[in-house]
C-alpha positions in Angstrom: 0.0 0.0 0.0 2.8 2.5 0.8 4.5 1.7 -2.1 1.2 2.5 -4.3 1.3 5.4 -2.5 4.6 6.5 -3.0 4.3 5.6 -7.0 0.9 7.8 -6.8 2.8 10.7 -6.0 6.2 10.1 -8.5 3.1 10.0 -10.8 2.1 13.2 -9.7 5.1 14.9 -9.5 5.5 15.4 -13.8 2.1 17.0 -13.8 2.4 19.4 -10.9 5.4 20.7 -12.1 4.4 20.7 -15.6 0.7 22.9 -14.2 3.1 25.5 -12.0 5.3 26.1 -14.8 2.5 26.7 -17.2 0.3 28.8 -14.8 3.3 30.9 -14.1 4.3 31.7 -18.0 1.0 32.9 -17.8 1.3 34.9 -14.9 4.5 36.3 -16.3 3.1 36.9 -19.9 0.3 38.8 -18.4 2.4 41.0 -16.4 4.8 41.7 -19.6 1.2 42.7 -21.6 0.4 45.1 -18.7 3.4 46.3 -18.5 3.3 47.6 -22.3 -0.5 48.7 -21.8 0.9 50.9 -18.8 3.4 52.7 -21.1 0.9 53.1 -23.8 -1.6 54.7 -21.5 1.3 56.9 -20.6 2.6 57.9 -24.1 -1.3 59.0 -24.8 -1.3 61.7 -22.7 2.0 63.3 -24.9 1.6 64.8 -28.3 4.1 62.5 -29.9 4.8 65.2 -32.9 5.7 67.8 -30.3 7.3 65.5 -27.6 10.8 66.4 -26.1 13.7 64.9 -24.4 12.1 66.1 -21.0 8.7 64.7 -21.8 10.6 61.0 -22.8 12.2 61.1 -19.1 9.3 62.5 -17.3 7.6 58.8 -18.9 10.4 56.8 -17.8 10.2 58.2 -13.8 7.0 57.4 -13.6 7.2 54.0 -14.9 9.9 53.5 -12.1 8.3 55.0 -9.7 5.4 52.6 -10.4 5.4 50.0 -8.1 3.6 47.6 -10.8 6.3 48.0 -13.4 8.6 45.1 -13.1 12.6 46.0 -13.0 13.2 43.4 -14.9 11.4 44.1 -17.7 13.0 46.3 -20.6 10.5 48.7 -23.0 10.8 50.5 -25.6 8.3 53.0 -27.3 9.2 54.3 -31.0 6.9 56.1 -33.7 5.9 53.9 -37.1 8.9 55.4 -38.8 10.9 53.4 -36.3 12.3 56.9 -34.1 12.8 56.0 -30.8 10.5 57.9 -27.7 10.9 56.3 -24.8 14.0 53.2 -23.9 14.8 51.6 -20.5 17.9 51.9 -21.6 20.7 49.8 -23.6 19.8 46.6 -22.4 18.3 44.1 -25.0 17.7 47.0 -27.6 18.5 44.6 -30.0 15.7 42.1 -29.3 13.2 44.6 -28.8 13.7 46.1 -32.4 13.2 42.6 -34.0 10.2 41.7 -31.9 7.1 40.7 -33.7 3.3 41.9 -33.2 2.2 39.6 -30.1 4.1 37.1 -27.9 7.3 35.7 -29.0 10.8 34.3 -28.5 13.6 36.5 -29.6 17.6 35.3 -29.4 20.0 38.0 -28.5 23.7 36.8 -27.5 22.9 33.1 -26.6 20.2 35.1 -24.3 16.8 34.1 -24.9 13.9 37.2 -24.5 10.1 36.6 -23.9 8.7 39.5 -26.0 5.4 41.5 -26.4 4.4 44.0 -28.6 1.5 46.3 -28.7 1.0 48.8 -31.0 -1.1 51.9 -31.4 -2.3 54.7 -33.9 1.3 56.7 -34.0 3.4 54.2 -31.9 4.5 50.8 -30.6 5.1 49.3 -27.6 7.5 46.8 -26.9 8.0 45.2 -23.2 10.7 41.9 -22.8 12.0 39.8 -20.4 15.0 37.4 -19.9 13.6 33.7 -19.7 16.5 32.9 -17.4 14.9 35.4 -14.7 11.9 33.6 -15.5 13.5 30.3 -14.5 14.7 31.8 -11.3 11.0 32.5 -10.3 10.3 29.0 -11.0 12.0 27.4 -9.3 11.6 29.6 -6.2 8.1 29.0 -6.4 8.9 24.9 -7.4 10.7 25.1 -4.4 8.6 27.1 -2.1 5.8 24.5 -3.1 7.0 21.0 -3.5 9.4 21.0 -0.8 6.4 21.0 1.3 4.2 18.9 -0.5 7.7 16.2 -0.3 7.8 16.5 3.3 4.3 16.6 3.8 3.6 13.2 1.4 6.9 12.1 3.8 5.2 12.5 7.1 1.7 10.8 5.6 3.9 7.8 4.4 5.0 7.3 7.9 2.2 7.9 9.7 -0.2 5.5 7.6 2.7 2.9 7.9 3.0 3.1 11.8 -1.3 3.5 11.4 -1.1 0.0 9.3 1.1 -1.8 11.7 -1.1 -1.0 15.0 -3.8 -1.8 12.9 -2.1 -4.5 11.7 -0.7 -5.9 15.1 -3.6 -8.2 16.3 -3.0 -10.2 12.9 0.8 -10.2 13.9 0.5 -11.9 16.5 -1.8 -14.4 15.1 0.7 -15.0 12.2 3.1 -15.9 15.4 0.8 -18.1 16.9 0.7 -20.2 13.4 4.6 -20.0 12.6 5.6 -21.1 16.7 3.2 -24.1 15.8 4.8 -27.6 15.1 3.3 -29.4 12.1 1.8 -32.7 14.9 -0.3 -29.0 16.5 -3.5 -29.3 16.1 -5.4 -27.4 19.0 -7.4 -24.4 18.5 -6.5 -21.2 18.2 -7.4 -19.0 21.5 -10.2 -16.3 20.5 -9.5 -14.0 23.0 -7.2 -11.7 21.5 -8.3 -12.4 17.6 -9.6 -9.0 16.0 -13.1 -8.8 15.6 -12.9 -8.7 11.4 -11.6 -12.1 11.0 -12.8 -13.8 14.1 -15.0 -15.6 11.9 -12.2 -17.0 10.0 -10.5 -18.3 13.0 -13.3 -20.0 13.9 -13.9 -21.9 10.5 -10.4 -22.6 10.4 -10.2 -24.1 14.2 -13.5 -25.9 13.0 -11.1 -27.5 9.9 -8.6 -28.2 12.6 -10.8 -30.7 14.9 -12.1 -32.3 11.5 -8.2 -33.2 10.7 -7.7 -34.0 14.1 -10.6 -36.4 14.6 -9.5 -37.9 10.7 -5.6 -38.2 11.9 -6.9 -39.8 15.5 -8.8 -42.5 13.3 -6.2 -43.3 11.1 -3.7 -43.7 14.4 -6.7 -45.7 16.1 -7.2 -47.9 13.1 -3.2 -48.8 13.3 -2.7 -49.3 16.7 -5.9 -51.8 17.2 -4.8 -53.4 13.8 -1.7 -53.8 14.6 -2.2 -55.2 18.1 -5.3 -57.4 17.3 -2.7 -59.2 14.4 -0.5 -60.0 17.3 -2.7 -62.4 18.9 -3.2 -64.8 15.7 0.1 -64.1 14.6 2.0 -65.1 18.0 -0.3 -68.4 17.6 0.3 -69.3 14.1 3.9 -69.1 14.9 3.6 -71.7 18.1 1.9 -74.0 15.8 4.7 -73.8 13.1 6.8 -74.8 16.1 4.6 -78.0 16.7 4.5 -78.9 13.4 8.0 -78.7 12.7 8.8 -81.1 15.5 6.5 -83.8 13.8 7.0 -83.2 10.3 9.9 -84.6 8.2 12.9 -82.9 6.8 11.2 -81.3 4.0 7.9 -80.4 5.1 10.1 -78.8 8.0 12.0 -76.6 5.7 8.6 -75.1 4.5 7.8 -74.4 8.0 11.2 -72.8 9.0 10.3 -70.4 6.0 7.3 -70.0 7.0 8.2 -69.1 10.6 11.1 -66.5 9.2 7.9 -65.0 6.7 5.6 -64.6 10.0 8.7 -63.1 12.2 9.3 -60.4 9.8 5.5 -59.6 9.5 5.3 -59.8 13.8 8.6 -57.5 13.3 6.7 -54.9 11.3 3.7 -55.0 13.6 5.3 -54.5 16.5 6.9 -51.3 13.9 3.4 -50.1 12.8 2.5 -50.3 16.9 5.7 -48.3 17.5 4.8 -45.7 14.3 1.1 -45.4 16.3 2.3 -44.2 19.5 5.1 -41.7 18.1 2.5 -40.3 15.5 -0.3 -40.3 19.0 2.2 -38.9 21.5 2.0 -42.0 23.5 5.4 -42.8 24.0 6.6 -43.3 27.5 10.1 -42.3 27.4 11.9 -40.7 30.5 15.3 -38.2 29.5 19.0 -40.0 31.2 22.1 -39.0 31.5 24.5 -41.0 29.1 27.2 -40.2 26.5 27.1 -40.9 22.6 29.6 -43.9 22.7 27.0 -45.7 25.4 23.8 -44.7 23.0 26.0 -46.0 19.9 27.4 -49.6 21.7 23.5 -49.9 22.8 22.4 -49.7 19.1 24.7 -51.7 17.5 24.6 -54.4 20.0 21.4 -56.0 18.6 22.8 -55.9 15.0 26.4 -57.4 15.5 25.1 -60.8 14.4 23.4 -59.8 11.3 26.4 -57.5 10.4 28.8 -61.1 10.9 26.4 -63.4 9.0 26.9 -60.9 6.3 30.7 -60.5 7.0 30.1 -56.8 6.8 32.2 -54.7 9.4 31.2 -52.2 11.1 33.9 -49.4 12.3 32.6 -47.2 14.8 34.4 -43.8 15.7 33.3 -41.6 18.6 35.0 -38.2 18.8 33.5 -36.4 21.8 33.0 -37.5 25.6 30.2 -34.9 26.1 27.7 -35.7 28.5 23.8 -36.8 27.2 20.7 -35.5 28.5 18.0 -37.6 26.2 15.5 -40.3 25.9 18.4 -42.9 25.3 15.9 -45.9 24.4 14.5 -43.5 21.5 17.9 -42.2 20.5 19.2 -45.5 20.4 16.5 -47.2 18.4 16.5 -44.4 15.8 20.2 -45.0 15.6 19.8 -48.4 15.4 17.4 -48.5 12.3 19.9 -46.2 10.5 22.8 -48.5 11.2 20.9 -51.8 10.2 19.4 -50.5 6.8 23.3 -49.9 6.0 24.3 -53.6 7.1 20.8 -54.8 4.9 21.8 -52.8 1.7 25.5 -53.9 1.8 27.3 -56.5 0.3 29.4 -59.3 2.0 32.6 -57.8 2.6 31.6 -54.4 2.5 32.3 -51.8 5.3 29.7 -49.3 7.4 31.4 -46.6 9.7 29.5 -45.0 11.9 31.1 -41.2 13.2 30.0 -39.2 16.1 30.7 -35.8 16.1 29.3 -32.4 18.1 28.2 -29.8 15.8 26.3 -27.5 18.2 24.5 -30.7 18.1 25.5 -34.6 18.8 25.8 -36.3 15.2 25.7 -39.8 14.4 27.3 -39.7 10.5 26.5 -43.5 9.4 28.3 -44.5 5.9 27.7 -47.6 3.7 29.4 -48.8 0.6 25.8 -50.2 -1.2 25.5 -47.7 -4.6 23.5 -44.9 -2.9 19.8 -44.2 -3.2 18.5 -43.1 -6.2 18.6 -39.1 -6.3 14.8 -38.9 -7.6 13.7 -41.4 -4.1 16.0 -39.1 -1.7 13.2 -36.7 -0.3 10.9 -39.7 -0.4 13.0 -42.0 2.0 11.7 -41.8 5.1 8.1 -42.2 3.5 6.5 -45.6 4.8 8.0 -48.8 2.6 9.4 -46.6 -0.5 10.5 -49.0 -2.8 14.0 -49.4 -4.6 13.4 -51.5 -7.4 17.4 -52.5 -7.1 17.1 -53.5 -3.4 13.5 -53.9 -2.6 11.7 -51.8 0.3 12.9 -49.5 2.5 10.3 -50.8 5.6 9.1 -48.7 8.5 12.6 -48.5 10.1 13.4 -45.0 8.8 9.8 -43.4 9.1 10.4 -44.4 13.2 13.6 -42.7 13.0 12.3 -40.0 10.9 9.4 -39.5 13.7 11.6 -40.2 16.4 14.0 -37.0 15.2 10.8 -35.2 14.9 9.7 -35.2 18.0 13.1 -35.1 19.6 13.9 -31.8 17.4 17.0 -33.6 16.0 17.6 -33.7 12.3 17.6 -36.7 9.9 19.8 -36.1 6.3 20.4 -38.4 3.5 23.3 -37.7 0.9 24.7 -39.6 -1.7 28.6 -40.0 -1.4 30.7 -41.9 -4.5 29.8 -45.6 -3.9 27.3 -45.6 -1.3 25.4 -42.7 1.5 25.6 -41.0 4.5 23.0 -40.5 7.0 23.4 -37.9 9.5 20.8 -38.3 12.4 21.7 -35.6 15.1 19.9 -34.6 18.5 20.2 -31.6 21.0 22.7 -31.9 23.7 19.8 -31.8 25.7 16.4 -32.7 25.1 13.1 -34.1 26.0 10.0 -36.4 24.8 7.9 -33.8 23.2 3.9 -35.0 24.4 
């Protein structure tokens, strides 16, 4: 708006200046016209024939002494043989011999004249005036008038801005309210201090907000109770797999044993889409411990040693800083831990995983594999649940936990592709709690 504003008046400014300068040519052409009709009044009451010196000079005092008569004009009165009667003097003779009947420009000595001549029975009258003195009163009056109008158009601008942003304020702080809010916020917005004219608006939009809320609380219902009715059948199915492996023979027993690894991995990804429920419902129970990053990494990695030997993938952990841990160390750890073992997974027998803690103003787990990369097209997509690779096959829930668990741990979860492989950097605050 103040910018409008401030255009308006550039806008403005050509055609006020254009209208001052025009109004006071007129002014000035005026004057010069009166000036001649004074002298010709004058000159009337003479008998030109008869007129002396004395009579010429008598004209010329009173024109001085008349206060209407503009210094700066020159005149000049001579008969229609061309004789001189009455001169200001010396001064722009020239031009005033070569005016023309009427207004016009004459050139004398790279001086420019604004002329007018008026003529009579027995004689004419010729009044000029320099255009440069013209300019001077120009921009005096430019200058007596716009410097004003500048300052005054100045002290608008700033009063409408500071008017705008008290206006304005209210809004302000609703924008706050909005840009402090995490995206898992889905509470109302308080009405108390909400201005009057979009009130309304709040309240359809805190009406949208309980809709999404009451969708995303179904969704998170509908996984949890899947999830943990599927447990039941599951953990049964897998005792009787058991049984019938003791009593079958050695091939019908091989079809079991894959059967029972095919029913561990789907238990494993229940007991996943139950932990994915309570992160995304705020229901995790998880109390902040003092610890260090090497304790945190040695508790991750524990659980994965065997898969990384029956892989013969080593694993090369380096922890540069002793500082001491204020965290949910069961979350941290299982985060970690997904990260490390979807680098063992991916890589190939004889391959190498380092894992690097570092402080950056923030604890950083930097965890490196040798397996090709990601595809750069599914990077941003990696931590959506089971993304697919058609090279490697899924990706599984384990990043979307860890992806979660950074969230709501205000850590930080990076992927980037290095030659040969990628690096995930999952980092935490020094100090930090559950977020419920």
């Amino acid at each position: 708006m103040l910018l409008t504003v401030g255009i308006l008046w550039l806008g403005i400014a050509p055609w006020l200046y254009f209208t001052i300068k025009t109004n006071v040519n007129q002014v000035l052409d005026d004057r010069l016209a009166a000036s001649a009709n004074m002298l010709a009044t004058l000159m009337q009451e003479y008998d030109l024939n008869n007129i002396e010196q004395s009579s010429t000079s008598t004209v010329l005092e009173k024109l001085t002494q008349n206060a209407t008569f503009p210094e700066t004009i020159a005149c000049r009165v001579t008969r229609l043989d061309g004789s001189v009667l009455v001169s200001s003097g010396d001064s722009g003779q020239d031009v005033l011999v070569s005016a023309n009947e009427g207004y016009s420009f004459v050139t004398d000595a790279n001086t420019v004249w604004r002329v007018f001549q008026l003529s009579r029975d027995n004689f004419t009258v010729t009044t000029a005036e320099k255009t440069d003195k013209r300019k001077q009163l120009l921009n005096l009056i430019l200058i007596g008038v716009v410097v004003p109008l500048i300052f005054a158009v100045f002290m608008m601008l700033v009063t409408t801005f500071f008017v705008i942003k008290q206006v304005f304020k209210p809004l302000t702080r609703l924008q706050n309210q909005f840009a402090a809010r995490s995206g898992s916020t889905l509470s109302p917005i308080e009405l108390q201090q909400v201005p009057m004219e979009v009130k309304e608006v709040v309240t359809e939009f805190n009406s949208l907000l309980s809709r999404v809320q009451r969708v995303i609380d179904n969704e998170r219902r509908f996984t949890a109770d899947a999830a943990h009715e599927l447990r039941t059948p599951l953990a049964g199915i897998s005792t009787q797999l058991q049984v019938a492996m003791l009593k079958s023979d050695r091939s019908v027993g091989d079809s079991l044993r894959k059967a029972e690894v095919a029913l561990k991995q789907l238990s494993q990804m229940l007991d996943q889409l139950l932990m994915l429920a309570r992160l995304d419902s705020n229901q995790m129970a998880s109390v902040s411990s003092s610890t260090d990053a090497a304790t945190i990494t040695e508790s991750a990695l524990s659980p994965l040693k065997a898969i990384a030997e029956a892989k013969q993938v080593e694993v090369i952990t380096t922890v540069s800083t002793q500082t001491q841990l204020h965290l949910p160390v069961e979350l941290v750890s299982l985060a970690l831990r997904n990260v490390i073992k979807n680098a063992i997974q991916f890589s190939a027998p004889g391959q190498r995983v380092t894992i690097s803690v570092v402080e950056k103003g923030m604890i950083t787990w930097e965890v490196e594999d040798r397996a090709g990369g990601v595809p750069d097209e599914l990077l941003p997509s990696i931590t959506q649940r089971f993304v697919h690779d058609k090279r490697k096959g899924n990706f599984g829930l384990g990043l979307s936990i860890t992806h979660s668990i950074a969230t709501v741990l205000d850590g930080e979860l990076s992927f980037e592709n290095i030659p040969g492989g990628l690096r995930v950097r999952l980092s935490f605050p020094c100090f930090c709690n559950f977020k419920s």
